[in-house]
C-alpha positions in Angstrom: 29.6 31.7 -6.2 26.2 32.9 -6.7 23.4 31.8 -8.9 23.6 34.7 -10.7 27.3 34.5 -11.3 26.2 30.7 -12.3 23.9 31.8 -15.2 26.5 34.3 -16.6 29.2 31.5 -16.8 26.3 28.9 -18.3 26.8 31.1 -21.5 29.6 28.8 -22.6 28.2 26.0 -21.8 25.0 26.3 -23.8 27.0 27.8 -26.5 29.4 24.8 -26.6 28.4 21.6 -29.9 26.7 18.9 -29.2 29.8 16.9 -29.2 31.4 19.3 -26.8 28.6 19.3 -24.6 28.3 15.0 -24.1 32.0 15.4 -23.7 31.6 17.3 -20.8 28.7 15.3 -19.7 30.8 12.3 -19.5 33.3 13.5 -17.6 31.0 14.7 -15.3 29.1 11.2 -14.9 31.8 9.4 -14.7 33.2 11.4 -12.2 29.9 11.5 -10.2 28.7 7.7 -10.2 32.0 5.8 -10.8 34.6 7.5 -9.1 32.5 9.0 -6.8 33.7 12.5 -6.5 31.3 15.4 -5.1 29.9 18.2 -7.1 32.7 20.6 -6.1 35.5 18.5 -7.1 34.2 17.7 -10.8 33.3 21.3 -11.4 37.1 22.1 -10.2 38.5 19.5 -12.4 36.8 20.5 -15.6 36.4 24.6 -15.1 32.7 25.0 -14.3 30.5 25.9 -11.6 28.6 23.1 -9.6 25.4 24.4 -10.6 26.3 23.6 -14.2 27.6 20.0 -13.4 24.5 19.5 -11.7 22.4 20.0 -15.0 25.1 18.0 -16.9 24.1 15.4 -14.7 20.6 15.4 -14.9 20.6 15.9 -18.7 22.9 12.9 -18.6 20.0 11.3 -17.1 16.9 12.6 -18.9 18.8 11.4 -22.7 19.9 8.2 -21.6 23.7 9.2 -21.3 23.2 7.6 -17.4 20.8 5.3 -16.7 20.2 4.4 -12.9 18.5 0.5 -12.6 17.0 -0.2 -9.1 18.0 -3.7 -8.5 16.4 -4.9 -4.8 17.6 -7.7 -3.6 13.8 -8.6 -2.2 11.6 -10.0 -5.0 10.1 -6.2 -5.8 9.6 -4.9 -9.3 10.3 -0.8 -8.7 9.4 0.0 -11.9 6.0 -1.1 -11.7 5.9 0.3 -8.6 6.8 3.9 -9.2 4.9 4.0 -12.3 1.5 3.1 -9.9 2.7 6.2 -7.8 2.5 8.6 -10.4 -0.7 6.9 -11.9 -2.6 6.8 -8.6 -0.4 9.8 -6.2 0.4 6.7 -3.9 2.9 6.9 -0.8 4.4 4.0 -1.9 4.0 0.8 -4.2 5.2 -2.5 -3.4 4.7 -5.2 -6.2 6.2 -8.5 -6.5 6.1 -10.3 -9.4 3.9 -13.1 -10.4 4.2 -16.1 -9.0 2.3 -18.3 -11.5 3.8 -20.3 -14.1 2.3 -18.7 -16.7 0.3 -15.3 -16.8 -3.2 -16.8 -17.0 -1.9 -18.7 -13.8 0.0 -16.3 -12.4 -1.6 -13.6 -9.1 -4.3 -16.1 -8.8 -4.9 -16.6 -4.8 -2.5 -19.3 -4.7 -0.9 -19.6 -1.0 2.5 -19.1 -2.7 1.6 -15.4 -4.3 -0.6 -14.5 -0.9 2.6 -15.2 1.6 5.2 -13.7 -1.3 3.0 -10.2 -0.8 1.9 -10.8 2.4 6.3 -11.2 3.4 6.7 -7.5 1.5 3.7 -6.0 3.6 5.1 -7.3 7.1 9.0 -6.0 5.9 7.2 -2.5 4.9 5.7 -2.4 8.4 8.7 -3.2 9.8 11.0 -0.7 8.3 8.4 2.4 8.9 10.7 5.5 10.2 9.5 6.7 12.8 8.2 3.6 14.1 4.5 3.7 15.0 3.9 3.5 18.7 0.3 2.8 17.5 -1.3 0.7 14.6 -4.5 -0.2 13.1 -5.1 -4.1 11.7 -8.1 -5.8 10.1 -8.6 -9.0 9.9 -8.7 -12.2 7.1 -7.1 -14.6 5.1 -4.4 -12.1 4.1 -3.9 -10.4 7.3 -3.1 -13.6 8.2 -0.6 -14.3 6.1 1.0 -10.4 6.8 0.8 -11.3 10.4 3.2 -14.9 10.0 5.6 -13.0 8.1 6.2 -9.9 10.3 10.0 -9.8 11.6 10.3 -11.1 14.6 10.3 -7.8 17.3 9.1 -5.8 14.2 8.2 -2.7 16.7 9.2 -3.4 19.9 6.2 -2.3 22.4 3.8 -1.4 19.9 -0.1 -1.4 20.7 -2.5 -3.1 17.4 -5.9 -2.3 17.5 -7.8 -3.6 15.5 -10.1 -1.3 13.0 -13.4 -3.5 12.6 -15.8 -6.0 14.7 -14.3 -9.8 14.4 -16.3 -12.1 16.1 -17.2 -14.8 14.2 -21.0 -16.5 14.2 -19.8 -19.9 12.2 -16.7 -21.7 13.2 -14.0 -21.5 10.3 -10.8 -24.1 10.2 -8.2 -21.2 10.1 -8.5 -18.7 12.9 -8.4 -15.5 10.9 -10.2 -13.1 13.6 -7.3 -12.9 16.2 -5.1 -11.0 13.5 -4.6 -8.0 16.1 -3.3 -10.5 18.8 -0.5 -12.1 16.0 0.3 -8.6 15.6 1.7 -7.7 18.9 2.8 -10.8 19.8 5.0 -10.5 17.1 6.2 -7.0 18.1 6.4 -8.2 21.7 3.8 -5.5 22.2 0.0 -5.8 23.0 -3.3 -5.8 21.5 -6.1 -3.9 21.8 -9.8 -5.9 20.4 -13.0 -5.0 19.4 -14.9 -7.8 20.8 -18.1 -7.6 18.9 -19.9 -8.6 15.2 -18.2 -7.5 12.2 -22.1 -7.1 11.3 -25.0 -6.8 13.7 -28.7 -7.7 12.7 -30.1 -4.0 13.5 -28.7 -0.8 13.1 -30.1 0.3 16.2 -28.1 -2.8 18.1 -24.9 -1.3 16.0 -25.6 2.8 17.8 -26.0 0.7 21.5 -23.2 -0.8 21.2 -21.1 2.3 20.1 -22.1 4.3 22.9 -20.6 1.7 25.3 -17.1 3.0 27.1 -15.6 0.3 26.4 -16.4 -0.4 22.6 -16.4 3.6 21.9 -12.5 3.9 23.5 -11.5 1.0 21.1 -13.2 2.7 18.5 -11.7 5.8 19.0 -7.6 4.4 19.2 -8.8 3.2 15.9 -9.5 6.7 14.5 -6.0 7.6 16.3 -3.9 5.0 15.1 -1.9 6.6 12.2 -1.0 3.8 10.8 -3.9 1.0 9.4 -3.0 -2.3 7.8 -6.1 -4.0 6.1 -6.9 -6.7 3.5 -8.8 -5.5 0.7 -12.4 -8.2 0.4 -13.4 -9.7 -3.1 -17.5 -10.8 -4.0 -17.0 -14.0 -3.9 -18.6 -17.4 -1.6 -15.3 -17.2 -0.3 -14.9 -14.1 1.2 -14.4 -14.3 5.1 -17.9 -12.4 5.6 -18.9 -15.5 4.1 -17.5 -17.9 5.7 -17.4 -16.1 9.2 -21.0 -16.4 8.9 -22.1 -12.7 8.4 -23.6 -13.1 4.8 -24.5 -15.7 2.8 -24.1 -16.6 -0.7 -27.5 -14.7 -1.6 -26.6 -11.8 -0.3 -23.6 -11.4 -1.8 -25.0 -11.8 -5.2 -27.8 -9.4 -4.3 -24.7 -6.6 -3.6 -23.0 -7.9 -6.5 -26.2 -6.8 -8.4 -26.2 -3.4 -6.6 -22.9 -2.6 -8.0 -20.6 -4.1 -5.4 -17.2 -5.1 -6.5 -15.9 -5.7 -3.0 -15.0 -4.7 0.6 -13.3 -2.4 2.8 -13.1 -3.1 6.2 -16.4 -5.1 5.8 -17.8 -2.2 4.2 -19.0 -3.2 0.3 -18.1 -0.8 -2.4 -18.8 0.2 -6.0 -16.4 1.2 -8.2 -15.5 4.2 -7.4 -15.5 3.2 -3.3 -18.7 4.8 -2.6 -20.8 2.8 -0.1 -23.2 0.3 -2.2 -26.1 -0.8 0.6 -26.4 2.1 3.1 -28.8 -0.3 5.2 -26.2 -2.9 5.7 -23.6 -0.8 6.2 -25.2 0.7 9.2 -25.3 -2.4 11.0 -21.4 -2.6 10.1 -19.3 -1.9 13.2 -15.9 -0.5 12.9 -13.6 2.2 10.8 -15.7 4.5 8.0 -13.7 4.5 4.8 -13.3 8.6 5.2 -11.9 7.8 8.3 -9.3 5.6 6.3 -8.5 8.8 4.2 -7.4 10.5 7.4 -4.4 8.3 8.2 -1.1 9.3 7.3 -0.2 5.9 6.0 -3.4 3.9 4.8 -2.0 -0.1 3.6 -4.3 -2.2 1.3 -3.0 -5.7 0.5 -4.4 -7.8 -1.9 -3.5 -10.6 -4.2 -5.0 -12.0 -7.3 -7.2 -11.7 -9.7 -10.4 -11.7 -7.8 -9.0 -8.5 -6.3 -8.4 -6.2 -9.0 -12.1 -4.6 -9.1 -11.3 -3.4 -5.6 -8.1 -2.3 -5.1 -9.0 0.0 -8.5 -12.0 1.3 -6.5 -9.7 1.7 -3.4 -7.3 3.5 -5.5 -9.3 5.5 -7.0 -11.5 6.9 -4.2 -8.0 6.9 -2.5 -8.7 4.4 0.7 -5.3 3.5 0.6 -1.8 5.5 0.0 0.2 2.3 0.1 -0.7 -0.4 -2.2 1.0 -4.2 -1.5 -0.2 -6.3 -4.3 1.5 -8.8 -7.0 2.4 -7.9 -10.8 -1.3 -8.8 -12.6 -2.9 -6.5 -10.4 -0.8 -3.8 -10.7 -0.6 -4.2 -14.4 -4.4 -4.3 -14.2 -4.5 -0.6 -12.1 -1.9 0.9 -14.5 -4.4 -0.5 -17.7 -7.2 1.1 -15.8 -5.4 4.3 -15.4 -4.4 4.5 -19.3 -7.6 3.6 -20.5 -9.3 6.6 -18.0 
Protein backbone atom coordinates (compact mmCIF):
# COMPACT_ATOMS: atom_id res chain seq x y z
CA UNK A 1 0.00 0.00 0.00
CA UNK A 2 1.39 3.33 -0.49
CA UNK A 3 2.07 6.18 1.85
CA UNK A 4 -0.29 8.10 0.39
CA UNK A 5 -3.02 5.52 0.58
CA UNK A 6 -1.63 5.25 4.43
CA UNK A 7 -2.53 8.92 5.29
CA UNK A 8 -6.00 8.64 3.65
CA UNK A 9 -6.81 5.51 5.90
CA UNK A 10 -5.05 7.45 9.10
CA UNK A 11 -8.31 9.58 8.91
CA UNK A 12 -10.00 7.05 11.25
CA UNK A 13 -7.60 6.60 13.29
CA UNK A 14 -6.95 10.18 14.37
CA UNK A 15 -10.65 10.55 14.42
CA UNK A 16 -11.09 7.52 16.76
CA UNK A 17 -11.63 8.69 21.28
CA UNK A 18 -9.00 8.57 23.38
CA UNK A 19 -10.24 5.38 24.69
CA UNK A 20 -10.50 3.93 21.25
CA UNK A 21 -7.22 4.97 20.35
CA UNK A 22 -5.17 3.22 23.67
CA UNK A 23 -7.39 0.35 22.80
CA UNK A 24 -5.82 -0.10 19.72
CA UNK A 25 -2.47 0.83 21.07
CA UNK A 26 -2.55 -2.11 23.28
CA UNK A 27 -3.37 -4.46 21.00
CA UNK A 28 -0.72 -3.36 18.99
CA UNK A 29 2.02 -3.50 21.80
CA UNK A 30 1.15 -6.39 23.05
CA UNK A 31 1.16 -7.92 19.91
CA UNK A 32 4.53 -6.35 18.95
CA UNK A 33 6.76 -7.02 22.28
CA UNK A 34 4.94 -9.95 23.92
CA UNK A 35 3.80 -12.08 21.32
CA UNK A 36 6.17 -11.10 18.96
CA UNK A 37 4.33 -10.78 15.83
CA UNK A 38 5.73 -8.38 12.86
CA UNK A 39 4.23 -5.19 11.74
CA UNK A 40 2.20 -6.87 8.91
CA UNK A 41 0.56 -9.36 10.95
CA UNK A 42 -0.86 -6.88 13.68
CA UNK A 43 -2.02 -4.45 11.08
CA UNK A 44 -3.89 -7.60 9.43
CA UNK A 45 -5.37 -8.61 12.70
CA UNK A 46 -6.72 -5.33 13.75
CA UNK A 47 -7.64 -3.63 10.10
CA UNK A 48 -4.99 -1.00 9.68
CA UNK A 49 -2.05 -0.33 7.66
CA UNK A 50 1.49 -1.00 9.05
CA UNK A 51 2.45 2.53 8.79
CA UNK A 52 -0.28 3.28 11.32
CA UNK A 53 0.77 0.41 13.82
CA UNK A 54 4.00 1.78 13.58
CA UNK A 55 2.93 5.25 15.11
CA UNK A 56 0.68 3.34 17.62
CA UNK A 57 3.75 1.88 18.68
CA UNK A 58 5.90 4.67 19.08
CA UNK A 59 3.14 6.79 20.74
CA UNK A 60 2.81 3.76 22.92
CA UNK A 61 6.24 4.65 23.78
CA UNK A 62 6.51 8.37 23.97
CA UNK A 63 3.26 8.33 26.83
CA UNK A 64 4.41 5.70 28.77
CA UNK A 65 1.88 3.03 27.51
CA UNK A 66 5.35 0.79 26.72
CA UNK A 67 8.25 1.42 28.52
CA UNK A 68 11.56 -0.41 27.27
CA UNK A 69 14.23 -0.81 30.49
CA UNK A 70 17.86 -1.76 29.37
CA UNK A 71 18.93 -4.22 31.85
CA UNK A 72 22.87 -5.35 31.02
CA UNK A 73 23.93 -7.92 32.58
CA UNK A 74 27.70 -6.08 32.98
CA UNK A 75 27.66 -3.54 35.79
CA UNK A 76 26.71 -0.48 33.21
CA UNK A 77 24.13 2.16 34.07
CA UNK A 78 22.63 2.95 30.22
CA UNK A 79 20.71 5.55 31.39
CA UNK A 80 23.41 7.64 32.44
CA UNK A 81 25.08 6.70 29.63
CA UNK A 82 22.69 7.81 26.87
CA UNK A 83 21.86 10.83 28.65
CA UNK A 84 25.94 11.92 28.34
CA UNK A 85 25.45 11.15 24.53
CA UNK A 86 22.93 13.55 23.95
CA UNK A 87 24.59 16.07 26.51
CA UNK A 88 28.11 15.90 24.95
CA UNK A 89 27.19 14.19 20.98
CA UNK A 90 29.33 11.23 22.23
CA UNK A 91 29.80 7.87 20.16
CA UNK A 92 29.22 6.02 23.06
CA UNK A 93 29.02 6.24 27.02
CA UNK A 94 30.07 3.55 29.23
CA UNK A 95 29.52 4.22 33.07
CA UNK A 96 29.58 1.90 35.87
CA UNK A 97 28.29 2.73 38.96
CA UNK A 98 30.05 3.75 41.99
CA UNK A 99 31.96 1.63 43.74
CA UNK A 100 32.23 3.50 47.10
CA UNK A 101 30.29 2.81 50.07
CA UNK A 102 28.87 5.88 50.20
CA UNK A 103 28.80 8.87 47.63
CA UNK A 104 31.47 11.04 49.31
CA UNK A 105 33.51 7.64 49.05
CA UNK A 106 32.37 6.52 46.15
CA UNK A 107 34.63 7.19 42.17
CA UNK A 108 37.50 8.07 44.36
CA UNK A 109 40.73 6.35 42.72
CA UNK A 110 40.24 3.34 44.71
CA UNK A 111 41.88 0.15 42.84
CA UNK A 112 38.40 -1.44 43.03
CA UNK A 113 36.49 1.61 40.84
CA UNK A 114 39.88 1.94 38.44
CA UNK A 115 39.81 -2.06 37.40
CA UNK A 116 35.63 -2.05 37.43
CA UNK A 117 36.08 0.83 34.51
CA UNK A 118 39.16 -0.20 33.32
CA UNK A 119 37.24 -4.19 32.75
CA UNK A 120 34.29 -2.06 30.63
CA UNK A 121 37.03 -0.20 28.49
CA UNK A 122 39.00 -3.54 27.62
CA UNK A 123 35.30 -5.38 26.81
CA UNK A 124 34.37 -2.09 24.55
CA UNK A 125 37.68 -2.66 22.69
CA UNK A 126 37.05 -5.99 22.39
CA UNK A 127 33.72 -5.98 20.88
CA UNK A 128 34.54 -3.09 18.15
CA UNK A 129 32.83 -4.17 14.67
CA UNK A 130 34.94 -4.13 12.38
CA UNK A 131 37.78 -5.00 14.42
CA UNK A 132 40.73 -2.55 14.13
CA UNK A 133 43.69 -4.00 12.36
CA UNK A 134 45.41 -0.92 13.94
CA UNK A 135 45.23 0.86 17.36
CA UNK A 136 46.59 3.72 19.28
CA UNK A 137 47.42 3.26 23.33
CA UNK A 138 48.94 5.70 25.88
CA UNK A 139 50.26 4.94 28.75
CA UNK A 140 49.56 5.07 32.88
CA UNK A 141 48.08 3.86 35.87
CA UNK A 142 44.83 3.30 34.06
CA UNK A 143 46.08 2.01 30.88
CA UNK A 144 47.31 -0.38 33.01
CA UNK A 145 44.57 -1.52 34.52
CA UNK A 146 42.59 -1.53 30.73
CA UNK A 147 45.48 -3.50 29.51
CA UNK A 148 45.06 -6.57 32.56
CA UNK A 149 41.45 -6.73 31.76
CA UNK A 150 41.41 -7.02 27.97
CA UNK A 151 39.86 -10.49 26.83
CA UNK A 152 42.22 -12.83 26.28
CA UNK A 153 42.77 -12.80 22.02
CA UNK A 154 40.78 -9.55 22.13
CA UNK A 155 41.79 -8.83 18.26
CA UNK A 156 43.66 -11.44 17.03
CA UNK A 157 46.85 -10.01 15.02
CA UNK A 158 46.32 -6.54 15.82
CA UNK A 159 49.38 -3.95 15.81
CA UNK A 160 49.29 -1.17 19.16
CA UNK A 161 51.19 1.79 18.76
CA UNK A 162 51.53 3.71 21.11
CA UNK A 163 50.46 7.59 20.73
CA UNK A 164 53.11 9.49 23.09
CA UNK A 165 56.95 9.22 24.31
CA UNK A 166 57.20 6.67 27.48
CA UNK A 167 60.48 6.47 28.61
CA UNK A 168 60.78 7.06 32.05
CA UNK A 169 63.82 9.28 33.77
CA UNK A 170 62.98 7.89 37.60
CA UNK A 171 62.26 4.36 38.28
CA UNK A 172 58.55 3.80 39.49
CA UNK A 173 57.42 0.32 41.38
CA UNK A 174 54.63 -0.39 38.78
CA UNK A 175 55.84 -0.58 35.15
CA UNK A 176 53.17 1.62 33.62
CA UNK A 177 55.25 2.61 30.26
CA UNK A 178 55.15 -0.78 28.43
CA UNK A 179 51.22 -0.40 28.15
CA UNK A 180 51.51 -0.87 24.14
CA UNK A 181 53.53 -4.23 24.70
CA UNK A 182 50.45 -5.61 27.31
CA UNK A 183 48.34 -4.62 24.48
CA UNK A 184 49.33 -6.93 21.83
CA UNK A 185 50.42 -9.55 23.88
CA UNK A 186 47.05 -9.71 24.93
CA UNK A 187 45.68 -9.72 21.31
CA UNK A 188 48.47 -12.15 20.29
CA UNK A 189 49.40 -9.30 18.05
CA UNK A 190 52.48 -6.95 18.20
CA UNK A 191 53.55 -3.63 19.30
CA UNK A 192 54.83 -0.88 17.84
CA UNK A 193 57.02 1.84 20.58
CA UNK A 194 58.01 5.13 20.60
CA UNK A 195 61.20 4.85 22.41
CA UNK A 196 61.86 8.24 23.52
CA UNK A 197 60.87 11.13 26.52
CA UNK A 198 57.41 11.73 27.11
CA UNK A 199 59.07 15.38 27.60
CA UNK A 200 62.42 16.47 26.27
CA UNK A 201 64.47 19.43 27.91
CA UNK A 202 64.45 21.63 24.53
CA UNK A 203 62.12 22.00 21.94
CA UNK A 204 64.69 21.99 19.42
CA UNK A 205 65.88 18.32 20.84
CA UNK A 206 61.95 17.48 20.46
CA UNK A 207 62.04 18.82 16.11
CA UNK A 208 65.54 16.36 15.93
CA UNK A 209 64.14 13.82 17.08
CA UNK A 210 60.95 13.94 14.90
CA UNK A 211 62.67 14.16 11.77
CA UNK A 212 64.39 10.78 12.55
CA UNK A 213 62.84 7.70 10.14
CA UNK A 214 62.46 5.81 12.64
CA UNK A 215 60.67 8.05 15.41
CA UNK A 216 58.65 9.96 12.37
CA UNK A 217 57.21 6.28 10.95
CA UNK A 218 55.96 5.59 14.54
CA UNK A 219 54.65 8.82 14.72
CA UNK A 220 52.95 8.71 11.67
CA UNK A 221 50.97 4.96 12.37
CA UNK A 222 49.94 7.02 15.32
CA UNK A 223 48.16 9.66 13.15
CA UNK A 224 46.82 6.34 11.15
CA UNK A 225 45.62 4.35 13.81
CA UNK A 226 41.72 4.92 13.81
CA UNK A 227 41.34 3.78 16.85
CA UNK A 228 43.19 5.58 20.20
CA UNK A 229 42.80 4.41 23.76
CA UNK A 230 44.25 6.91 26.31
CA UNK A 231 43.99 7.67 30.12
CA UNK A 232 42.87 11.03 30.74
CA UNK A 233 45.89 12.85 33.56
CA UNK A 234 44.72 14.75 36.76
CA UNK A 235 47.18 17.95 38.56
CA UNK A 236 48.11 16.23 41.11
CA UNK A 237 51.90 14.88 42.86
CA UNK A 238 50.61 11.81 41.74
CA UNK A 239 50.23 12.04 38.30
CA UNK A 240 52.61 9.60 36.23
CA UNK A 241 54.56 12.80 34.72
CA UNK A 242 55.29 13.09 38.19
CA UNK A 243 56.38 10.26 39.25
CA UNK A 244 58.04 9.12 35.85
CA UNK A 245 60.20 11.93 36.56
CA UNK A 246 59.19 14.48 33.81
CA UNK A 247 57.83 17.26 36.25
CA UNK A 248 58.02 17.90 39.54
CA UNK A 249 55.67 19.02 42.20
CA UNK A 250 56.62 22.83 41.39
CA UNK A 251 55.76 22.68 38.15
CA UNK A 252 52.75 21.26 38.37
CA UNK A 253 51.44 23.86 40.70
CA UNK A 254 52.98 26.58 38.50
CA UNK A 255 50.39 24.94 35.43
CA UNK A 256 47.90 24.58 37.91
CA UNK A 257 48.23 28.44 38.32
CA UNK A 258 48.14 28.90 34.48
CA UNK A 259 44.82 27.43 34.30
CA UNK A 260 45.69 23.77 33.99
CA UNK A 261 43.09 21.27 35.07
CA UNK A 262 44.93 18.27 33.57
CA UNK A 263 46.44 16.17 30.68
CA UNK A 264 45.95 14.72 27.43
CA UNK A 265 48.42 12.59 26.18
CA UNK A 266 51.04 14.51 28.34
CA UNK A 267 49.72 17.51 26.89
CA UNK A 268 48.21 20.05 29.99
CA UNK A 269 44.88 21.62 29.37
CA UNK A 270 42.54 24.33 30.54
CA UNK A 271 39.19 24.04 30.60
CA UNK A 272 38.01 24.14 27.60
CA UNK A 273 41.16 21.69 26.26
CA UNK A 274 43.11 24.42 24.79
CA UNK A 275 46.90 23.97 25.35
CA UNK A 276 47.90 25.88 28.76
CA UNK A 277 52.03 26.22 28.44
CA UNK A 278 52.81 26.44 24.68
CA UNK A 279 56.71 26.22 25.79
CA UNK A 280 56.29 22.93 27.45
CA UNK A 281 54.27 21.60 25.14
CA UNK A 282 56.74 21.87 22.48
CA UNK A 283 59.15 19.84 24.06
CA UNK A 284 56.12 17.19 24.46
CA UNK A 285 56.66 14.29 21.98
CA UNK A 286 53.77 12.46 20.67
CA UNK A 287 49.91 12.84 19.30
CA UNK A 288 48.43 16.73 19.12
CA UNK A 289 45.09 16.82 20.62
CA UNK A 290 43.56 17.96 16.96
CA UNK A 291 45.09 15.00 15.85
CA UNK A 292 42.85 13.09 18.47
CA UNK A 293 39.75 14.84 16.95
CA UNK A 294 40.55 13.08 13.61
CA UNK A 295 40.03 9.49 14.74
CA UNK A 296 36.95 7.78 14.17
CA UNK A 297 36.73 6.42 17.59
CA UNK A 298 38.69 8.71 20.22
CA UNK A 299 38.52 6.58 24.13
CA UNK A 300 39.23 8.63 27.29
CA UNK A 301 39.08 6.58 30.54
CA UNK A 302 39.17 8.08 33.72
CA UNK A 303 38.03 7.34 37.23
CA UNK A 304 37.41 9.56 40.18
CA UNK A 305 37.02 12.50 41.48
CA UNK A 306 40.40 14.03 40.73
CA UNK A 307 39.39 13.48 37.11
CA UNK A 308 36.20 15.31 36.56
CA UNK A 309 37.98 18.82 35.63
CA UNK A 310 39.38 16.96 32.65
CA UNK A 311 37.29 14.65 31.14
CA UNK A 312 34.71 17.98 31.13
CA UNK A 313 37.51 19.86 29.30
CA UNK A 314 38.00 16.64 27.05
CA UNK A 315 34.31 16.64 26.44
CA UNK A 316 33.88 19.71 25.72
CA UNK A 317 36.68 20.56 23.29
CA UNK A 318 35.59 17.07 22.06
CA UNK A 319 39.12 14.96 22.45
CA UNK A 320 37.20 12.03 23.03
CA UNK A 321 33.87 10.52 21.35
CA UNK A 322 33.85 7.58 23.80
CA UNK A 323 33.87 8.31 27.34
CA UNK A 324 34.64 5.19 30.02
CA UNK A 325 34.31 6.65 33.35
CA UNK A 326 32.32 5.61 36.79
CA UNK A 327 28.86 7.22 38.02
CA UNK A 328 30.30 10.60 40.00
CA UNK A 329 31.92 11.63 37.05
CA UNK A 330 29.38 11.26 34.82
CA UNK A 331 26.91 12.85 37.12
CA UNK A 332 29.56 15.56 37.44
CA UNK A 333 29.60 16.09 33.15
CA UNK A 334 25.81 15.93 33.01
CA UNK A 335 25.70 18.84 36.09
CA UNK A 336 28.26 20.72 34.05
CA UNK A 337 26.14 20.42 30.95
CA UNK A 338 22.79 21.67 32.76
CA UNK A 339 24.37 24.40 34.52
CA UNK A 340 26.05 25.66 30.80
Amino acid sequence: MSRRADQDTDVDLRNLSTEGREMLMLQAAKGYYDLDRTMADIAKQIGLTRWQVARLLKEAREIGVVRIEIVPRAQRLPELESRLQRSYGLREAIVVPAMGTNAADAGEDDSLAVDSVAQAAGQFLAALTPRPSLVGVSWGRTMAAVAHWLPRRWNDGVEVVLLNGAMNTRGTVKHTNNIAELFALAANGRATLLPVPAIVGLAETRQVLERDPIIATVLALGHEAKVACFGLGSMTSSSVLVQSGYLDASEIARLRKAGAIGDVLGRFIDADGRIVDPVLDAKTIGLTPDALRQKAISIGVAVGTRKHAVVLAALRARLINVLVTDELTALAALEAANAA
